[in-house]
N, C-alpha and C positions, 0 to 999 in steps of 0.2 A: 589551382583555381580557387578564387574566393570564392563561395556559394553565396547567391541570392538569399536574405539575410541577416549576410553580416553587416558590421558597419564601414562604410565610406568615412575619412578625415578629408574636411576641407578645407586648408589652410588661406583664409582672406573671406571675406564675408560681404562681397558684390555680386550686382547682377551675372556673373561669369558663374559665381558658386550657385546662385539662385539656379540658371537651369541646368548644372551640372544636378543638383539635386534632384531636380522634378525628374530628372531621365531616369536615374539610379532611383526614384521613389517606382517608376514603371516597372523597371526589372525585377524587384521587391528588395533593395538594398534599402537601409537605415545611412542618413548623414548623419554627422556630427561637425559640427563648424566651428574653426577656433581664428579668433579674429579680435584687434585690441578695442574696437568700436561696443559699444555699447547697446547698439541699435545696429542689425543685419537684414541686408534682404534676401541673403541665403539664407539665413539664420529661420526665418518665419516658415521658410516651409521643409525645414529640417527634424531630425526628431532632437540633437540635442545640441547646446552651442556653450562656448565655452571662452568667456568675453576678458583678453589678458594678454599683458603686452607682450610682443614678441619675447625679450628677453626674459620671462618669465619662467626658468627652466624647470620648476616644480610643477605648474602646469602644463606645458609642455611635455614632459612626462607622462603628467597623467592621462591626459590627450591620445599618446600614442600609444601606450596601453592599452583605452580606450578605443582601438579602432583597428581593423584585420587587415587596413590600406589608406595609405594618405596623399593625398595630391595637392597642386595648390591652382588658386583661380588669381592667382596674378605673378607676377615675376619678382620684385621684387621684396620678396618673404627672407628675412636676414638670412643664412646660408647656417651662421653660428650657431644658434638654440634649436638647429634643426638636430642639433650629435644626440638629442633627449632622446629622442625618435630610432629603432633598431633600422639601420639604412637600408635593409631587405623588406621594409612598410612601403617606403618611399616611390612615387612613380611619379613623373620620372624623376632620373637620378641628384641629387644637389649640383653635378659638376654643369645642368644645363643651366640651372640657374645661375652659378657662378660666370658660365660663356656670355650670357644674357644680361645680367647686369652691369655690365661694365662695357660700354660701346668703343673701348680701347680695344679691350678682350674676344669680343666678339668679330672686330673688324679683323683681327691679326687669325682668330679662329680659322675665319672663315678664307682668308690669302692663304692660309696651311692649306686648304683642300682643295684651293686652285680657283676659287670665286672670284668675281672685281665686284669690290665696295666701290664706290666712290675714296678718289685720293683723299687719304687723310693724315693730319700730323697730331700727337700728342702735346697739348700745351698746357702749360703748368705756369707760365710768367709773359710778361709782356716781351721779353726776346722769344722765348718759344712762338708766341703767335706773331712776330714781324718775320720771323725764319719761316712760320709754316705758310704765310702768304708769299713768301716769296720763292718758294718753290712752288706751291699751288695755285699763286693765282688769285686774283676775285672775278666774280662771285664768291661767296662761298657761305657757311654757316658756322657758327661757334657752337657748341653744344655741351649739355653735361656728361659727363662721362656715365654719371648714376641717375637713377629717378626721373628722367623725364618723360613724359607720354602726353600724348593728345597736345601735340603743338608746344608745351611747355619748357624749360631749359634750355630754350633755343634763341640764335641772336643773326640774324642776316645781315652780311655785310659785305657791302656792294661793291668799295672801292678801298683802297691804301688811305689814303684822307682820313675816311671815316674808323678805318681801325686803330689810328695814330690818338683819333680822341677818343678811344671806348679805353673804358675803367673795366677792368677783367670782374668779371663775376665770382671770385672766389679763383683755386688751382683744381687739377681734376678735370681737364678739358678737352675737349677734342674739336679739330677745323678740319670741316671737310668739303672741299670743292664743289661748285652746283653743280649738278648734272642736268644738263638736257635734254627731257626724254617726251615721247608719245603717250605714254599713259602708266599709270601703276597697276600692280596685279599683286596677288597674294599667290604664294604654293601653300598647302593647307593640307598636309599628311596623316597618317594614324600610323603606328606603328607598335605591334604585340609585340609580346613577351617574348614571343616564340621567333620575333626579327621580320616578321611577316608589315610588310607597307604598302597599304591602300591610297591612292588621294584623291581629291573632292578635284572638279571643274574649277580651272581658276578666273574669277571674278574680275571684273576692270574696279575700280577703284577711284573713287573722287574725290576728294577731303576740302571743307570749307572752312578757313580760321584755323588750320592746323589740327582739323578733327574729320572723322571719316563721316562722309555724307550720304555717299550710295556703293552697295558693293550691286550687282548688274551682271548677267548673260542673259546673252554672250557676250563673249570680251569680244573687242575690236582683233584685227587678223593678224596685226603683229604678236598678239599674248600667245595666237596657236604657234606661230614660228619659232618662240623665243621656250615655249615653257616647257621644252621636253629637259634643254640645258638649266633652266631652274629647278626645273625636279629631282634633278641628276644634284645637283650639290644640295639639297635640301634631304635628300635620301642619305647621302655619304656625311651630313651633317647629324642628321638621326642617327647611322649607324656608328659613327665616330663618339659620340656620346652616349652609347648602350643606351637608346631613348626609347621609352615605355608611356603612349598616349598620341594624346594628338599635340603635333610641332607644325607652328607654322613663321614660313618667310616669307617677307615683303619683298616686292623685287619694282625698279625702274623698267620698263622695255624701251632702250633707245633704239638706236642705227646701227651701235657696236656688238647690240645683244644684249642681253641681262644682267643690270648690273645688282649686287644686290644692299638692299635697305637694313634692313634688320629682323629679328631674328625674337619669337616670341613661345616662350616654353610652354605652350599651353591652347587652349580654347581659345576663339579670338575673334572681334566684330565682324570684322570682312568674312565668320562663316556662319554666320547667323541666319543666311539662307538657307542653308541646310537641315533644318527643321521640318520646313515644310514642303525645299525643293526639292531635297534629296531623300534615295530610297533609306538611308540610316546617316542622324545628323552628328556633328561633329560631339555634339553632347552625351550621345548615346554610346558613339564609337571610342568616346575618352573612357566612358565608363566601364563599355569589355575592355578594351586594351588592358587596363590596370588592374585588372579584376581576372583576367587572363581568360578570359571567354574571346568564341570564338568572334573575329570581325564581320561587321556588317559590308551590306555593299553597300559603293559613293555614289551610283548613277544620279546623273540630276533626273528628274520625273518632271520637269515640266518646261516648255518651248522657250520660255523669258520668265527670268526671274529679276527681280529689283529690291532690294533690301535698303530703306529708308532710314538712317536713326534719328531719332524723333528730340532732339534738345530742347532742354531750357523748358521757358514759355509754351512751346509747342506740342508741351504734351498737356493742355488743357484743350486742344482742342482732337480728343480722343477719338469723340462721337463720328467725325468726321470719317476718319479711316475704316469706322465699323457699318457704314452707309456703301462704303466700296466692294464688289465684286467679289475676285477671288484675293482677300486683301486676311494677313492673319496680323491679328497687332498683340503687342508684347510690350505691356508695361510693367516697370520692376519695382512697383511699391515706394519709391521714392517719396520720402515728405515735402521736400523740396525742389522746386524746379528754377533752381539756380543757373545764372547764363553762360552757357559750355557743358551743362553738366549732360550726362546721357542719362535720358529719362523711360526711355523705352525704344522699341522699333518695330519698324512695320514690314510684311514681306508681300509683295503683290505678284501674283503668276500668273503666269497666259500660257495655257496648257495646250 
């Protein structure tokens, strides 16, 4: 068990670190945040931060020496300059990371445990992607293998025509068939030390521009049908990975069942209700897990909840949310409200 204390590492220095810290500031832990930006919004309400680029293996050293447990607030944290770090720190382990960053990796992970991703091919050349449509089909999407999030390194392509004239985005690719579904939902786990796994209510999900707009309970009645089978590979996906914190998957709910999206080592928007909905939030329950305290409960505590994130422009209009109800708003210090960027969020419950 770590004691209340010592110090937390957090590796990435975003709104995910920011309230990983404030929770671990409750328990009486110390962060520490190491991150190549300059300017952190985990960083400000941390007790010490440590601004240097990933590959900076002297740093990174001193970081992990620096700290009784380390985790990271986004996924993809290089994998390499993590060997500084003694790997009995680390929660969870680098191998989810490595499942995680690589949507080749990830997809074929998760066909090992018996999951349906959406069909997909590897493509590295322009015969690669006329072979992978022609076993797959159009619709479908191009994607990067690495680094995309919120809509980005993505390429929709509707028919054979229009792939015949697309100029490949580099190699490192992956096409995968649209699916057609009823609604998205998130599984949203915790899972101790001791192999013990809780999970939170799973949320419907709406994304506008390729970005998450509302997470909402209750979900529509296909997500209770569907997510006992999401839970179940999402549990054997934790456990297959000695996973230590909070793991969460995104899943399709069609007509065939749950297919699944992908796979995020970590904290994550769609549980950002759980702050205020839930009896202990995914921020708090990241922090025992890793810390090897015991876990909280997930009950949600209130009749509807709706979780807003607040982009761009839109977080100038703050006042507005703090004139509502039972409405909690959560803005992360950002200088700028740049268009797509996630500027805060707001959670509304009807108890």
């Amino acid at each position: 068990m770590i004691a209340p204390g010592s110090t937390i590492g957090i590796l990435g220095g975003g709104q995910l670190g920011r309230m990983l810290a404030v929770s671990a500031a409750q328990l009486g832990y110390r962060c520490h945040v190491f991150a190549p930006e300059k300017v952190s919004v985990a960083a400000e309400v941390s007790a010490e931060f440590t601004s240097a680029k990933w590959t900076d293996q002297a740093a990174m050293a001193r970081f992990g020496e620096a700290c009784d447990v380390v985790t990271y607030e986004f996924e993809n944290v290089p994998v390499a300059p993590l060997a500084a770090i003694p790997a009995e720190k680390l929660h969870p382990p680098t191998r989810a990371l490595e499942a995680a960053q690589d949507r080749l990796a990830e997809k074929n992970f998760v066909t090992d445990l018996g999951g349906s991703p959406a069909p997909f091919a590897k493509v590295d050349s322009d015969e690669d992607l006329a072979s992978a449509i022609e076993r797959i089909g159009t619709p479908g999407i191009l994607k990067t293998r690495r680094d995309g999030y919120d809509g980005k390194g993505q390429w929709r392509i509707m028919d054979r025509r229009e792939a015949e004239g697309m100029r490949l985005p580099g190699d490192s690719l992956v096409y995968e068939g649209f699916v057609r579904f009823t609604c998205e939902f998130s599984v949203i786990l915790v899972r101790g030390r001791d192999g013990e796994v809780r999970f939170w209510d799973s949320a419907h999900n709406t994304h506008e521009n390729g970005i998450l707009a509302h997470s909402s309970l209750p979900a529509p009645a296909i997500v209770g049908e569907q997510v006992e089978a999401a839970r179940k590979l999402a549990r054997d996906a934790a456990d297959a990975l000695g996973y230590v914190g909070v793991l969460t998957c995104e899943f399709f709910a069609t007509e065939a069942g749950p297919v699944f999206n992908e796979m995020a080592p970590r904290v994550h928007n769609s549980g950002h209700w759980t702050i205020e909905g839930a009896a202990t939030s995914q921020f708090e329950n990241h922090i025992r897990a890793i810390c090897g305290l015991p876990l909280g409960d997930t009950a949600t505590t209130a009749r509807k909840v709706d979780m807003a994130n607040i982009i761009g422009a839109a977080a100038g209009d703050w006042q507005h949310w703090l004139e509502q109800g039972d409405a909690h708003l959560h803005l992360y210090g950002k200088g700028e409200a740049r268009e797509g960027r996630k500027m805060g969020h707001v959670t509304l419950l009807e108890r």
